[in-house]
C-alpha positions in Angstrom: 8.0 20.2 13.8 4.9 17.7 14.4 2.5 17.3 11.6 -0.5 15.7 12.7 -0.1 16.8 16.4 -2.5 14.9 19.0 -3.1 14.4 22.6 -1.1 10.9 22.6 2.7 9.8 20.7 2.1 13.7 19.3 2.3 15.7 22.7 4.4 13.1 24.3 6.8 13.6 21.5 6.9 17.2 21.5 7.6 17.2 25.7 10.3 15.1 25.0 12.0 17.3 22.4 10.7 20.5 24.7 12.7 19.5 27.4 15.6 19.5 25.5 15.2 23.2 24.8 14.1 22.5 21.2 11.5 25.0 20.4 8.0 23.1 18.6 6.1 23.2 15.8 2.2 21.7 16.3 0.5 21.0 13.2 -2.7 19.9 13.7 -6.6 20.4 12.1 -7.7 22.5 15.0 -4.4 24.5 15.4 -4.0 23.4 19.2 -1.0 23.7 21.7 -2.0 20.2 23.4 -2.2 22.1 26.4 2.0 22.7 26.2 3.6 26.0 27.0 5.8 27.8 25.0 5.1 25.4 21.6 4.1 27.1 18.4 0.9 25.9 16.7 -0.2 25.7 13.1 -3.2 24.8 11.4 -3.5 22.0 8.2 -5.4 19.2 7.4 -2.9 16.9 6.6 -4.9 15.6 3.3 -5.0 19.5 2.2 -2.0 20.1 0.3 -2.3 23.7 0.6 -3.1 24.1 4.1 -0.1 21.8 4.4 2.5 23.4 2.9 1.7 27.1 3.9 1.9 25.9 7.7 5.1 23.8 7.2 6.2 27.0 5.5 5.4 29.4 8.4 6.5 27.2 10.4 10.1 27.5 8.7 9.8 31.3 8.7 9.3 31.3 12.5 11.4 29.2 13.4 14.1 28.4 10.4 14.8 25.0 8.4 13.6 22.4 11.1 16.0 19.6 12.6 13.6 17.4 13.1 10.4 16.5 11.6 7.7 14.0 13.0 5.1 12.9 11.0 2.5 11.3 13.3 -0.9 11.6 11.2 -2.9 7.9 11.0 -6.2 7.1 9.7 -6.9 3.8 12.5 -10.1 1.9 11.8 -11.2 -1.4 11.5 -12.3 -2.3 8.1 -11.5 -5.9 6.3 -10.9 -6.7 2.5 -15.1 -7.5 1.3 -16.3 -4.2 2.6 -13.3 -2.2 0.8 -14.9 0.9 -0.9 -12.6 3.7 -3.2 -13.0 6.2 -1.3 -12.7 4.7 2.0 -8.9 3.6 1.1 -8.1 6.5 -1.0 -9.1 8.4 1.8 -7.0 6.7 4.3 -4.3 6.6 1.9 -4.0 10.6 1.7 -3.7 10.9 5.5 -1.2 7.5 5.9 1.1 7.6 2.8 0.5 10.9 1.2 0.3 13.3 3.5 3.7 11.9 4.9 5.2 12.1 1.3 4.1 16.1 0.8 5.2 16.5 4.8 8.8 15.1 3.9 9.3 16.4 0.3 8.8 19.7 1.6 11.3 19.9 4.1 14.3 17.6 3.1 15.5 19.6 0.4 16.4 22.7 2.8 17.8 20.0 5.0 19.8 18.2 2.4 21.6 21.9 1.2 22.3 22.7 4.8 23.7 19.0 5.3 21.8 17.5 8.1 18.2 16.7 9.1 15.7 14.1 10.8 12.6 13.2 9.6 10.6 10.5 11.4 7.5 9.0 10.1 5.3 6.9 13.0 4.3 3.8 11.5 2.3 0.2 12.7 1.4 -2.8 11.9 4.2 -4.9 11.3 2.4 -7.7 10.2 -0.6 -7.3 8.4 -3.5 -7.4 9.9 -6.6 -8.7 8.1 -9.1 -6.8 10.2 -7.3 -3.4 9.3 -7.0 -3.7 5.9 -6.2 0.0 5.0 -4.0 0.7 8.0 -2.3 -2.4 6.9 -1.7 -0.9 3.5 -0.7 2.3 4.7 1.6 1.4 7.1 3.5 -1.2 4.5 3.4 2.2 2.1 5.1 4.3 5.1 8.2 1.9 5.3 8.7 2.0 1.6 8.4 5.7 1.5 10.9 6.0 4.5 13.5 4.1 1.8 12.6 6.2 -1.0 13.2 9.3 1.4 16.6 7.9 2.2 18.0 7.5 -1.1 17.2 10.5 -2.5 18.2 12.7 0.7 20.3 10.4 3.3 23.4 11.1 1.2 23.0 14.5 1.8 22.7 14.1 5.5 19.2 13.8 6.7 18.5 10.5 8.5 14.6 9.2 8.0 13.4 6.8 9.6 9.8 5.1 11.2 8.9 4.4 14.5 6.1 1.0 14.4 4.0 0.9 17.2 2.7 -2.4 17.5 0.0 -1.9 19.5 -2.7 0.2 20.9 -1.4 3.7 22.4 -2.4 4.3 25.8 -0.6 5.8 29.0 0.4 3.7 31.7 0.2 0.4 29.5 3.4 -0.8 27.2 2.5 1.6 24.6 3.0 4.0 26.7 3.5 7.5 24.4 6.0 8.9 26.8 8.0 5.6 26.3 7.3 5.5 23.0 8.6 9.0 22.6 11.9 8.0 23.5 12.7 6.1 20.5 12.2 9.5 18.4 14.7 11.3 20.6 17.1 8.5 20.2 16.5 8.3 16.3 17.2 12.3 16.1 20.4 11.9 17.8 22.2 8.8 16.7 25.5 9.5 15.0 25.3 9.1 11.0 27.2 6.0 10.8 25.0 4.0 13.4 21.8 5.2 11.5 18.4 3.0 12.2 15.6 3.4 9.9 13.4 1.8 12.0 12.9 1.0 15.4 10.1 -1.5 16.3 8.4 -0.3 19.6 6.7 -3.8 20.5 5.3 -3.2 23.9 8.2 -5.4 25.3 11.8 -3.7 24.0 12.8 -1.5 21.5 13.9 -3.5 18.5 16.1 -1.5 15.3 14.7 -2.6 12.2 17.2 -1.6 10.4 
């Protein structure tokens, strides 16, 4: 299941899982299939709670308790510290931080009681960046929620962890999203006791964070 489902990391990520004969959940504002056969689409705005949850919940009834759930949704925009407005970063924050929160609340409980799971957030940025102020902020917020998630549901079996992409997605550069897309595959399948939370994608190697 990918919430926040677009043409780049999101359709690359659901081919990759695809051709492992994984059947897919799109979640996306327009309800799209990315163009992919046989995936099954949903639509939410990520920053409407309701929306959310109903299609994460149909998505469940379709298909049953997910094994793996990306959450790729990003608000990316230039915007620096003296032109910071409320509603500009509370607007950015719903889509970065919160939306991932709701996204991940609601499916790791029906992971933890069956015992296993994968939730993986996409993050960036990992070193602030003046220039992006509210991607910055966000970004720091995803890797703090990725170790809230884990200590209220990795004892229970479900691994969460972020991908960072430090740099611009785009095919046929080092970000890649088909190369890129890898490092979720490899996240979802890494034996419990070897467990990465993060995995730094940095347009060179793939570097665990931890």
């Amino acid at each position: 299941m990918i919430a926040g489902a677009g043409p780049g990391i999101g359709r690359s990520v659901a081919h990759r899982f695809a051709r492992e004969g994984l059947p897919v959940a799109l979640v996306s504002r327009t309800g799209g299939t990315l163009g992919l056969d046989g995936v099954y689409a949903y639509r939410a705005d990520v920053t409407d709670e309701t929306a959310l949850r109903a299609a994460l919940d149909a998505a469940a009834a379709e298909l049953g308790t997910p094994d793996v759930v990306v959450y790729n949704a990003a608000v990316i925009r230039p915007d620096v510290l003296a032109e910071a407005t409320m509603r500009a970063h509370l607007d950015a924050w719903a889509v970065n931080v919160v939306g991932a929160l709701i996204t991940a609340a609601h499916v790791a409980p029906a992971m933890a009681r069956r015992g296993d799971g994968t939730i993986i957030i996409t993050g960036g940025m990992p070193e602030p960046n003046r220039e992006y102020a509210s991607l910055s902020l966000g970004k720091s917020g995803v890797r703090t929620l990725v170790a809230l998630l884990n200590q209220e549901y990795g004892p229970s079996g479900v691994h969460v962890a972020t991908v960072t992409v430090a740099g611009p997605v785009a095919p046929g550069t080092p970000f890649d999203p088909d190369a890129i897309a890898e490092h979720y595959w490899h996240l979802h399948t890494q034996p419990r006791g070897r467990w990465n939370h993060e995995i730094l994608h940095s347009g060179l190697d793939a570097l665990p964070g931890g």
